[in-house]
Structure formats: C-alpha cells, structure tokens
Backbone as CSV, one residue per row, in Angstrom:
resi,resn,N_x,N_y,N_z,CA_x,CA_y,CA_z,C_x,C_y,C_z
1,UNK,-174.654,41.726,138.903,-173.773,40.839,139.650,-172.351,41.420,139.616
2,UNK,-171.309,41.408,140.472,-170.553,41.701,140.696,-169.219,41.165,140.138
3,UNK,-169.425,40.004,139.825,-168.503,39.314,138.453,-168.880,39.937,137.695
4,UNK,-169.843,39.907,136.816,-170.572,40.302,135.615,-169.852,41.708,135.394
5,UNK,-169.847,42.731,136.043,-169.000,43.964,136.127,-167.766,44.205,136.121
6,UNK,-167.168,43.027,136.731,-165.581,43.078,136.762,-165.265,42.383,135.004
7,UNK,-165.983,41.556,134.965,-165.590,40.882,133.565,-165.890,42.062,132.240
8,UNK,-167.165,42.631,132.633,-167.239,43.613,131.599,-166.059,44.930,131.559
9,UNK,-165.671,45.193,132.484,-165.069,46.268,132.950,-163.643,46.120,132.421
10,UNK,-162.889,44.999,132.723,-161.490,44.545,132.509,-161.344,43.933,131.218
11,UNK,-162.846,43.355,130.375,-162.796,43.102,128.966,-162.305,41.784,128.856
12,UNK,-162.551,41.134,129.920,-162.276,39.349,129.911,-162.888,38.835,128.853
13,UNK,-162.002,38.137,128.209,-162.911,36.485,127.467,-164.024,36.054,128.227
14,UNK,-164.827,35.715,127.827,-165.796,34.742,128.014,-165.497,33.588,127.180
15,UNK,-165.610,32.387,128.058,-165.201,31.175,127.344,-166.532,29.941,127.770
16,UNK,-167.105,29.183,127.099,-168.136,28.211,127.549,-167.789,27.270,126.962
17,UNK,-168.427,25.938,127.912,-168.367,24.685,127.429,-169.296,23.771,128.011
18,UNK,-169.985,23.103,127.376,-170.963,22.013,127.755,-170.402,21.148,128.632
19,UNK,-171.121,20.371,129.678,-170.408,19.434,130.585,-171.769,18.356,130.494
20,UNK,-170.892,17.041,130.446,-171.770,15.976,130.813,-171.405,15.531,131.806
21,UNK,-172.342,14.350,132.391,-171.945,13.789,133.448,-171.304,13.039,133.435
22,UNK,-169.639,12.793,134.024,-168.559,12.366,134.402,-167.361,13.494,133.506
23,UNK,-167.722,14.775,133.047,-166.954,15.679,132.529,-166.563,16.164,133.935
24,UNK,-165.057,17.082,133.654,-163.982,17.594,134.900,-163.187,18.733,134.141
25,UNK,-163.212,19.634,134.269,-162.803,21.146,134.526,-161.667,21.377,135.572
26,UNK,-160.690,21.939,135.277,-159.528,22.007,136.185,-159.159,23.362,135.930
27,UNK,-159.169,24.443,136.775,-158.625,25.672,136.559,-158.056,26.609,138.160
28,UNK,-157.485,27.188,137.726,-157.166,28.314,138.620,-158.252,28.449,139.671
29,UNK,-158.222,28.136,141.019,-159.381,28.698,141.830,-160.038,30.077,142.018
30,UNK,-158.586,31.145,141.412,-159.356,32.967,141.105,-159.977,32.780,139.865
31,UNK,-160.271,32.329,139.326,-160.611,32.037,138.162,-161.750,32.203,138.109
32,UNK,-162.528,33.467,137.440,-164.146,33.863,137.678,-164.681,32.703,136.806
33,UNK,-165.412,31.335,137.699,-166.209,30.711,137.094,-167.234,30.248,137.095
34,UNK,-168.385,29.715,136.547,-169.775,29.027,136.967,-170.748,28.295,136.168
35,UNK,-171.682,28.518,136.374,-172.377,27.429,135.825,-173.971,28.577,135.347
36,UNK,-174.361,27.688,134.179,-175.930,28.106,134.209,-177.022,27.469,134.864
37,UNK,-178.461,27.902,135.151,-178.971,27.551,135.882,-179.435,26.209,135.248
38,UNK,-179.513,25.629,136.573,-179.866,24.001,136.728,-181.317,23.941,136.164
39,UNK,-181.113,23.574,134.788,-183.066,23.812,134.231,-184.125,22.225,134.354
40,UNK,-183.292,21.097,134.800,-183.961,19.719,134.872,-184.770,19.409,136.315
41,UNK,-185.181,18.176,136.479,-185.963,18.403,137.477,-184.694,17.252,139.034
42,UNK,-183.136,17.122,137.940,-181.915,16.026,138.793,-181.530,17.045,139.308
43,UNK,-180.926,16.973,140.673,-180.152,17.675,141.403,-178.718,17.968,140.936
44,UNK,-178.576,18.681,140.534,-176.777,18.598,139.749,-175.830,18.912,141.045
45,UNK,-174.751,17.193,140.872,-173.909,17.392,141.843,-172.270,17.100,141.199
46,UNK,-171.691,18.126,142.365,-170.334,18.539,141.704,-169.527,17.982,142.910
47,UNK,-167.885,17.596,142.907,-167.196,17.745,143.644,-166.005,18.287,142.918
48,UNK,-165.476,19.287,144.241,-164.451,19.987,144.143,-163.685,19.636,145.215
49,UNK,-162.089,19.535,144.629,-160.889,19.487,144.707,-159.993,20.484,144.559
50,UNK,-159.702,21.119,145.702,-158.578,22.133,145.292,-157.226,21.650,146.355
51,UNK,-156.335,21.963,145.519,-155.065,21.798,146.126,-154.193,23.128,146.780
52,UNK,-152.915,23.569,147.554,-152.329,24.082,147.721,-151.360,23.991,148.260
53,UNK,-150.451,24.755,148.876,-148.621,24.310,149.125,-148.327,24.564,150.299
54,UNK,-148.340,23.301,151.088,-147.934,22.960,152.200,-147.377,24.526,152.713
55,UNK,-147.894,24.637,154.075,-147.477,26.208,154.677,-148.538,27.313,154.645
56,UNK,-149.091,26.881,153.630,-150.231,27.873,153.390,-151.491,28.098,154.474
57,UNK,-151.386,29.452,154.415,-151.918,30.290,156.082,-152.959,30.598,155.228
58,UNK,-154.174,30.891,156.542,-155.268,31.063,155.823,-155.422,32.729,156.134
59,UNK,-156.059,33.555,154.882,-155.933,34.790,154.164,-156.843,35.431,155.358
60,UNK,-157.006,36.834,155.066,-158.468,37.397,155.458,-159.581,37.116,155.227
61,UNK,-160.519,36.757,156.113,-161.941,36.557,155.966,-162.845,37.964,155.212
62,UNK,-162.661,38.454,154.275,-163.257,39.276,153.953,-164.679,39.738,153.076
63,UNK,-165.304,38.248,153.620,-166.855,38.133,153.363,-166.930,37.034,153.991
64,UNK,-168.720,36.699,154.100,-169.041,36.020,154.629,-169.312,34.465,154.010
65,UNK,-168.625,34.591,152.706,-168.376,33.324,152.471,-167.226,32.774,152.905
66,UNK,-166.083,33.372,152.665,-164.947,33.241,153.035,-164.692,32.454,154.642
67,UNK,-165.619,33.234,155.752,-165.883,33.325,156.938,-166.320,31.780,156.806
68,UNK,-167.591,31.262,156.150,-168.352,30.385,156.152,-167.256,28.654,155.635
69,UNK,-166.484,29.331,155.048,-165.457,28.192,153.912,-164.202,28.251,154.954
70,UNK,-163.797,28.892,155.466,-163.000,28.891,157.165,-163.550,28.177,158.059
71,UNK,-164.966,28.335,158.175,-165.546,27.338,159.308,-165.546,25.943,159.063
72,UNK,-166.274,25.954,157.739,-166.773,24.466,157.309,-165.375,23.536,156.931
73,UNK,-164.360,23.842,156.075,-163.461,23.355,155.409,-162.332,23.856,155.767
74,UNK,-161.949,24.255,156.821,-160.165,24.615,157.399,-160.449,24.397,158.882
75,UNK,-161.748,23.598,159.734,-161.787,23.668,160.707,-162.288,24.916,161.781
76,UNK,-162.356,26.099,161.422,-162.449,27.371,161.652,-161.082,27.924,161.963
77,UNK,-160.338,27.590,161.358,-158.556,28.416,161.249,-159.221,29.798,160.898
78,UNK,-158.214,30.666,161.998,-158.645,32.265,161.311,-157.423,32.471,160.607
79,UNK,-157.331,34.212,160.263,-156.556,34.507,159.176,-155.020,34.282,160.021
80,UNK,-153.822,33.992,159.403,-152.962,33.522,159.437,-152.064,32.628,160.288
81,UNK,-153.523,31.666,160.278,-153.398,30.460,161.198,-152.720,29.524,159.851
82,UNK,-152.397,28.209,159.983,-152.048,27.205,158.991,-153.755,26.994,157.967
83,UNK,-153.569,26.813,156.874,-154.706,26.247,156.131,-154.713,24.846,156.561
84,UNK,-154.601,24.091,157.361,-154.785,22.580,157.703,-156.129,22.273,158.536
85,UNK,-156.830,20.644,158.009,-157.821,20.246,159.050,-157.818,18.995,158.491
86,UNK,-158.807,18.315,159.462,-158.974,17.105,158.553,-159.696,17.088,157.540
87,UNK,-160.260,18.057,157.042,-160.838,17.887,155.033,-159.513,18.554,154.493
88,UNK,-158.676,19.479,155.178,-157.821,19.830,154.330,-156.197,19.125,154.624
89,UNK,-156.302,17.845,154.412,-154.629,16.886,154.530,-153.314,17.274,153.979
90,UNK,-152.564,17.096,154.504,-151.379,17.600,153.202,-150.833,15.966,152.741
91,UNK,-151.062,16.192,151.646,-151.190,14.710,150.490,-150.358,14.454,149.843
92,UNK,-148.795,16.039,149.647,-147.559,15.285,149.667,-146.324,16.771,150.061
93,UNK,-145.254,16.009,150.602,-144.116,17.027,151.389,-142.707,16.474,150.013
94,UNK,-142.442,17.888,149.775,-140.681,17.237,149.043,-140.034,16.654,150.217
C-alpha cells in the first residue's frame, strides 16, 4: 500500500486507539489515517466533518478520488473554482 511505504520510508509514528460507538477523533485531514478491517457482522458507520477557510479554491484533481470527492461533495467545482456547494456551507465569516 502506498501509505504503508510513505510511513515506513519517512519513519512516522504509528499511533492506535480503540473506538467505541459514540467515540470522535479530530485530526488534520493530511493526516495518514484509518481504520482496521470491519471484523463483525454491523455495518460500521462514520460521519465526517471537515472544515476550511472561507475562499478556499478547490486544488488539482490528481486522482480519481479526488475527481470523485469534487463531484459528489463540492458540487463538481473544478480546480480553482471556489470550494463551495450546498454540502459544503460557509458556517461562519469574521
């Protein structure tokens, strides 16, 4: 995996922690993170919240997730269009 290499490579911490249900994790969105595999027979469901600062243009599409997270969640804004849609509100202005 391609994390897995960068983390070995650059000599990152590895850090873990158990999560129950109604536990919340707040970090950096570059932030190489994840989960182990889902071993029960419950669907494990997450919501994510990310924030950012009013103005913010959306980057290069430079995979096809990226491409896919442009479509679904910025409306399909391309690269240095506004990051705004209606999933993405701006929720507060100084």
């Amino acid at each position: 995996m391609a994390f897995e290499k960068i983390i070995t490579e650059k000599s990152f911490p590895i850090w873990q922690q158990s999560m129950r249900a109604g536990d919340a994790t707040f970090h950096n969105g570059w932030l190489i993170h994840g989960a182990t595999a889902n071993q029960s027979d419950t669907i494990r469901e997450a919501m994510i919240v990310t924030y950012y600062p009013d103005g913010t243009r959306v980057d290069e599409l430079t995979n096809s997730s990226r491409v896919n997270d442009a479509e679904v969640y910025l409306g399909g804004r391309k690269p240095g269009e506004m990051a705004n849609s209606k999933l993405n509100t701006l929720v507060f202005r100084r």
